[in-house]
C-alpha positions, 0 to 999 in steps of 0.5 A: 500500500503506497504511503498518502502523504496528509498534513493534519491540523487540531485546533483543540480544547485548550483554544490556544492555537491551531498544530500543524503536523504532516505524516506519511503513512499507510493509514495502518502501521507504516508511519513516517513523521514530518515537520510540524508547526503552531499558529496562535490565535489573537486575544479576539480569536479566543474571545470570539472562541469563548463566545461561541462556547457559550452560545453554543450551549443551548443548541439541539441542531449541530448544523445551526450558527446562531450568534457568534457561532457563525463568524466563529465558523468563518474564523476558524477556517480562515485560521486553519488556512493560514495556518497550512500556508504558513506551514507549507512556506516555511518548511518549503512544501510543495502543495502538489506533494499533499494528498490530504488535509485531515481536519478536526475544527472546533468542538464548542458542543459535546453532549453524546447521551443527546447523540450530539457532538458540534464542531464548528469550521467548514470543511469544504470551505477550507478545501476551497481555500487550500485547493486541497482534498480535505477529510473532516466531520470525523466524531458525527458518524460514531456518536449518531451510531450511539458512540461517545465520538471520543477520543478519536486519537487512541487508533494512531496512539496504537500505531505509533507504539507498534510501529516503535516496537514498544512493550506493551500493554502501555498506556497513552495519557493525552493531557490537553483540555480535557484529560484521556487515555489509551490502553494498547496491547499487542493484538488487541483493539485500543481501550479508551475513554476520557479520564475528567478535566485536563488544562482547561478548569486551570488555564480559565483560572488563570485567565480570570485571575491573571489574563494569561490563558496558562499556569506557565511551568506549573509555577502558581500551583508549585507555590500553592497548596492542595485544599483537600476538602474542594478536591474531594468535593471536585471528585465526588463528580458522578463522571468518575462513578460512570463505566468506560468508554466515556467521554466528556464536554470541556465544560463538564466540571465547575471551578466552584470549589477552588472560588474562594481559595488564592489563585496558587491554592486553587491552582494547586487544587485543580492541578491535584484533580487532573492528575487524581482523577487520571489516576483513578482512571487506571482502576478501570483497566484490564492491566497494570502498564508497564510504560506510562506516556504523557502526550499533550500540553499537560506533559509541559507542566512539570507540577503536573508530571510530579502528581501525577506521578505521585498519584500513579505510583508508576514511573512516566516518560513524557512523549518528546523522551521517546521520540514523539511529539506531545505538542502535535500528537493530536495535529499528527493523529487527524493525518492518519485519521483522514487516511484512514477515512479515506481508505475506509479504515475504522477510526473508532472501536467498541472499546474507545467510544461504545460504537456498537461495532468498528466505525469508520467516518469523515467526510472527503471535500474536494476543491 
């Protein structure tokens, strides 16, 4: 099978820019990994962002933009194009040698128990604009089958760990947003599922407390101090009592129990319910790993890395330390996932979403 050559862009919950990754591959095993690159949004992308976030709450059709959802969706493809020009005129790539562009967007909606998942940018558009095939709506078919339509990056999580003959089982721990995880053994479909809160609970913090969108080295937190009753209060979420595969919306969790601490305390406190609360996500494994790999913005963090590793008991390597690329591992996985739509390959599995049987999705706009 000839290797597709396919740029993938993740534009994820963080909202802090849009990752540029480009990959050869098969769309199974064979893997070759290119030069990746960033995009920021401005303040008013993210502005504009959190507003649609916030309209989007009240919507029961994934296709309306009502309010701020709308020049929101034009954003975001005009972002994700420049953020591909860019990319190709740096790393001086010829657009003719792109198969693909695989394509995430923006989830401002995830409610799968409604059968509900909203991602606004327009696919079709953006192949318009980059006069390149582009792949995307990859979450709808799944959770309109009755899936979670999340995680969708647990299938190249397997890949990369097969292909680099790691030992396994091994688990994936992806820290963006929203925290999950993917259990991969030789053989055997991937188990995943969210674990609960990533960075988002304490990068809202920081830009209501602080204005800027992140605990930068985990340095507020480091000086803070864990307020045991709020995280036990931040625990008791039913989300955690749920069986897997399950998936959650960036906004499933308050930050009411941290309102009243300092702004290092509540960040301490939020940083001990990421790492806590991926900890006890192990409990629903079939097997102690014997390699924990943090993927994500979260593996930057190092009060971040040091719960979690406390709370683990288990020793963890981040993505970079074998040769990965945590800051665009999701941006890498929408490029084998758009080759896996392209060739029919399933995307999800009965272990990573509850999809009633293997799923493939996406949809192919040509320019």
């Amino acid at each position: 099978m000839p290797l597709v050559r396919a740029i993938g862009l993740m534009s994820g919950t963080s909202m802090d820019g849009v990752d540029v990754a480009l990959v050869e591959t098969d769309g199974e095993r064979a893997i070759r990994l290119g030069p990746t690159g960033f995009q920021a949004y401005s303040e008013e992308d993210g502005a504009l962002l959190r507003a649609a976030i916030k309209e989007a709450e009240t919507l029961s059709d994934r296709t309306a933009r009502p309010g701020a959802l709308e020049p929101a969706d034009r954003m975001i493809v005009a972002r994700h194009a420049q953020a591909v020009e860019a990319f190709l005129a740096h790393h001086r790539i010829d657009r003719a040698s792109v198969d693909l562009v695989g394509f995430h967007g923006q989830t401002v909606l995830h409610r799968p128990q409604q059968r509900l998942t909203v991602q606004i940018g327009d696919g079709a558009a953006l192949a318009c604009a980059l006069a390149l095939p582009v792949a995307w709506e990859m979450r709808a078919a799944d959770v309109a089958a009755g899936g979670q339509g999340a995680p969708l990056v647990p299938v190249w999580h397997r890949a990369l760990a097969l292909d680099a003959g790691l030992e396994t089982p091994l688990v994936a721990v992806n820290i963006g947003g929203v925290g999950n995880l993917t259990f991969v053994a030789e053989g055997e479909d991937p188990i995943a599922f969210d674990t609960g809160p990533g960075n988002a609970l304490l990068d809202d913090l920081m830009l209501e407390r602080t204005q800027i969108a992140c605990d930068v080295d985990g340095m507020a937190a480091a000086m803070g101090k864990v307020d045991e009753a709020a995280l036990a209060e931040l625990l008791a979420h039913p989300y955690f009592a749920a069986p897997a595969p399950k998936s959650l919306d960036r906004n499933a969790f308050s930050r009411a129990p941290v309102a009243a601490l300092s702004t290092e305390d509540a960040a301490a406190t939020l940083t001990a319910f990421t790492a806590r609360s991926i900890a006890r996500a192990f409990a629903l494994l079939p097997a102690r790993p014997r390699r924990v790999i943090i993927c994500g913005g979260g593996a930057h963090n190092p009060t971040l890395m040091r719960m979690l590793g406390e709370a683990l008991g288990l020793a963890l390597s981040t993505a970079d330390e074998i040769g990965w690329n945590a800051a665009a591992m999701e941006a890498q996985a929408f490029a084998f996932l758009a080759v896996r739509a392209q060739r029919g390959l399933p995307l999800t599995f009965p272990t990573t979403t509850g999809v009633p049987a293997p799923m493939t999705g996406g949809r192919i706009s040509r320019p």
